[in-house]
C-alpha positions as CSV (number, residue, x, y, z in Angstrom):
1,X,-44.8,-12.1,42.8
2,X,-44.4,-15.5,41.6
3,X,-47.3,-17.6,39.5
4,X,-47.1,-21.0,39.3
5,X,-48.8,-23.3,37.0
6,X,-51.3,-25.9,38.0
7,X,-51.2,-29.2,36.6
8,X,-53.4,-32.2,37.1
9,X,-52.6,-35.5,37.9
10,X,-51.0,-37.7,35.3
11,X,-50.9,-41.7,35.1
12,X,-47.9,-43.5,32.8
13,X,-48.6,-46.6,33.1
14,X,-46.2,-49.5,33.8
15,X,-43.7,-50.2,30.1
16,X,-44.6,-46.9,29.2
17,X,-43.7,-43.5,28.6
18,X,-44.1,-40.0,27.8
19,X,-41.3,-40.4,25.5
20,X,-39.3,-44.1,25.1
21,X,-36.4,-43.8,23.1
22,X,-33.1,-46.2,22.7
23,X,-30.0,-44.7,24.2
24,X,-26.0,-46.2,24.6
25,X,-27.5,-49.8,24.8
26,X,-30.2,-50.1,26.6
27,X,-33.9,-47.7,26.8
28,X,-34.8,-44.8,28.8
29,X,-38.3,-44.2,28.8
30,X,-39.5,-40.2,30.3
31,X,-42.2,-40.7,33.0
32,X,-42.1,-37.1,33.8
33,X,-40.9,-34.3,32.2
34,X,-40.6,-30.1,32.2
35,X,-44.0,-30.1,30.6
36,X,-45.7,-31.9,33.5
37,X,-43.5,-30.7,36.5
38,X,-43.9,-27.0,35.6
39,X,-39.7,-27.6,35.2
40,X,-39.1,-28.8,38.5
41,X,-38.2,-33.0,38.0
42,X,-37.6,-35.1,35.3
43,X,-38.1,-38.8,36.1
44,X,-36.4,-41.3,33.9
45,X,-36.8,-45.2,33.9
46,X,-33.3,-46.4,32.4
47,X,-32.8,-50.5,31.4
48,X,-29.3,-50.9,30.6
49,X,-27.6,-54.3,30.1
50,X,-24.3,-55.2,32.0
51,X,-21.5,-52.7,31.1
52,X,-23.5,-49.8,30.0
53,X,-22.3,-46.2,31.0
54,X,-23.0,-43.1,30.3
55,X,-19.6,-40.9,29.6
56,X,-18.4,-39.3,32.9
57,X,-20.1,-35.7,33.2
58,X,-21.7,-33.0,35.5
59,X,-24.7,-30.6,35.3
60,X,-23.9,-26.9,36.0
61,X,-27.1,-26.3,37.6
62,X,-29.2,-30.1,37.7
63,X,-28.7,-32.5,40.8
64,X,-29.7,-36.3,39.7
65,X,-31.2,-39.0,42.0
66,X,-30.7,-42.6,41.1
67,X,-33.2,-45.5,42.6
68,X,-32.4,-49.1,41.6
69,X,-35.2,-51.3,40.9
70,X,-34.2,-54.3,40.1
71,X,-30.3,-55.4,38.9
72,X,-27.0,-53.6,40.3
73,X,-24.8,-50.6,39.2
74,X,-22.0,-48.5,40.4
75,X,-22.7,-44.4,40.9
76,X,-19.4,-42.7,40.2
77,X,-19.8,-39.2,42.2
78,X,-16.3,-37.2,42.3
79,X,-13.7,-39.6,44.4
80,X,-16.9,-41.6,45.6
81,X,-17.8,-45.2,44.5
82,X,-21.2,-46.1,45.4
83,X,-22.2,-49.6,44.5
84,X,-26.3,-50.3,44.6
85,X,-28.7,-52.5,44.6
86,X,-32.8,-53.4,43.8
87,X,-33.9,-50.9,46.3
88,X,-30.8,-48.9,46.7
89,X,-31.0,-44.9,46.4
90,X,-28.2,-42.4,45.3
91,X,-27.4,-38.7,44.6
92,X,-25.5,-37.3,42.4
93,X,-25.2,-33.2,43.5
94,X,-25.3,-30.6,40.5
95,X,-21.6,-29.2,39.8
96,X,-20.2,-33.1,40.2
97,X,-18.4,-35.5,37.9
98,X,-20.5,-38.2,38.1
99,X,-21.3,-41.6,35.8
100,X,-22.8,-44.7,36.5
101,X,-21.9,-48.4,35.3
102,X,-24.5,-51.6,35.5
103,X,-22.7,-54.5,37.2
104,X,-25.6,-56.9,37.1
105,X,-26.5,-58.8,33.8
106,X,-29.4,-55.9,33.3
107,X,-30.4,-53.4,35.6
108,X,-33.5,-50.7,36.0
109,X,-33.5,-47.4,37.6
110,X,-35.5,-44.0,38.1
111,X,-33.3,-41.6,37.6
112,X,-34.9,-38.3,38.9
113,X,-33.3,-34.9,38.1
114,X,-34.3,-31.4,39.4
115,X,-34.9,-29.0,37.8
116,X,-35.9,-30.7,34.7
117,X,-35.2,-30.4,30.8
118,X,-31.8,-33.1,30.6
119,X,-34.6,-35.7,29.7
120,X,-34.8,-33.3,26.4
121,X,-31.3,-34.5,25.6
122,X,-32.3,-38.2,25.0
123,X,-35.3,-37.7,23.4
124,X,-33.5,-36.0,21.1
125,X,-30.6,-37.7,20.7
126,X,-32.3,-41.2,21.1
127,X,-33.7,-43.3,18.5
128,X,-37.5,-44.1,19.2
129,X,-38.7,-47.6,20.5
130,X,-41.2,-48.9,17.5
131,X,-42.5,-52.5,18.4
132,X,-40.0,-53.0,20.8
133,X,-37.2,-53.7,18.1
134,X,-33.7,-53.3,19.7
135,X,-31.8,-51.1,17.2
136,X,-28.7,-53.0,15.9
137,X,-26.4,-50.9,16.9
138,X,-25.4,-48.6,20.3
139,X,-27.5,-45.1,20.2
140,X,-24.5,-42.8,21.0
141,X,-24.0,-39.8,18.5
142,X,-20.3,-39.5,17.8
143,X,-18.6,-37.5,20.7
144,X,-18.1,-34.6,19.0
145,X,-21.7,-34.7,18.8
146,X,-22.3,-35.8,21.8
147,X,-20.7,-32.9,23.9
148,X,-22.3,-30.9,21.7
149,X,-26.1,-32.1,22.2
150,X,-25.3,-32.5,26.1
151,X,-24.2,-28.9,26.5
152,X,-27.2,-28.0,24.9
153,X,-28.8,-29.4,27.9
154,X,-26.6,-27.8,30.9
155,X,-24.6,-31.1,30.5
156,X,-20.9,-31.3,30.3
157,X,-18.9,-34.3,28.8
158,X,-15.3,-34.7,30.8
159,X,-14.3,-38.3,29.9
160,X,-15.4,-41.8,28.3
161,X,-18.0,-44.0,30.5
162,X,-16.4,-45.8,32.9
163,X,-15.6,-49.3,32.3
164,X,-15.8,-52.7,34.3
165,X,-12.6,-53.3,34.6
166,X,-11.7,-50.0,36.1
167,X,-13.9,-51.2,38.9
168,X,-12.2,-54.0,40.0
């Protein structure tokens, strides 16, 4: 017999977030998390600026959806390049290499993954937004670190992000 857990209706309003942390070089802000989904989605508003990338990676058991709201990146899935655009949807299937690269001077996207608990990897590994102060520096634990804190989270580091130049 399975149970599931009710939850009621939740509002995050527009610039905010459950959690809003800086990560690589831009902000990823939680909009939904395990805690509200009963573990099913995570939904993630990313704002990178141009050249931002996370390292190239796959999730043993998580499948990730990307929706572009405004700017344009580039979804690395296995062999596939899939360029997008404000209004342009992706998926990224669990058991994938996979990365993503913003082509556009900034870009935002939901990134939706199911089930959830990956968001629990930049929250911790983030630094959190206060006033709105851009930290100085990148937010990217060294990658020792970093493959270390990802596989905490079903998440497995296989290369360095992608670059611009390898797109042309």
């Amino acid at each position: 017999m399975t149970t599931e857990t009710e939850h009621s209706a939740y509002r995050v309003a527009s610039g905010e977030g459950l959690a809003d942390v800086w990560w690589k070089t831009g902000r990823v802000t939680v909009k939904a998390g395990s805690a509200e989904t009963s573990g099913r989605i995570a939904q993630i508003e990313v704002n990178d600026p141009r050249g931002s990338a996370p390292p190239l990676h796959l999730h043993r058991e998580d499948d990730e959806l990307y929706y572009v709201i405004e700017g344009e990146l580039t979804v690395l899935v296995g062999n596939e390049r899939i360029d997008l655009s404000a209004g342009d949807f992706a998926f990224a299937p669990h058991g994938v290499v996979h990365s993503y690269i913003v082509r556009s001077p900034q870009a935002r996207a939901l990134v939706t993954i199911s089930p959830a608990g990956l968001e629990g990897m930049f929250v911790e590994g983030g630094v959190p937004v206060a006033a709105g102060q851009q930290p100085a520096e990148e937010v990217m634990p060294p990658i020792e670190e970093m493959v270390e804190l990802a596989a905490r989270y079903g998440c497995e580091i296989l290369g360095p992000p992608p670059t611009l130049d390898q797109l042309d």
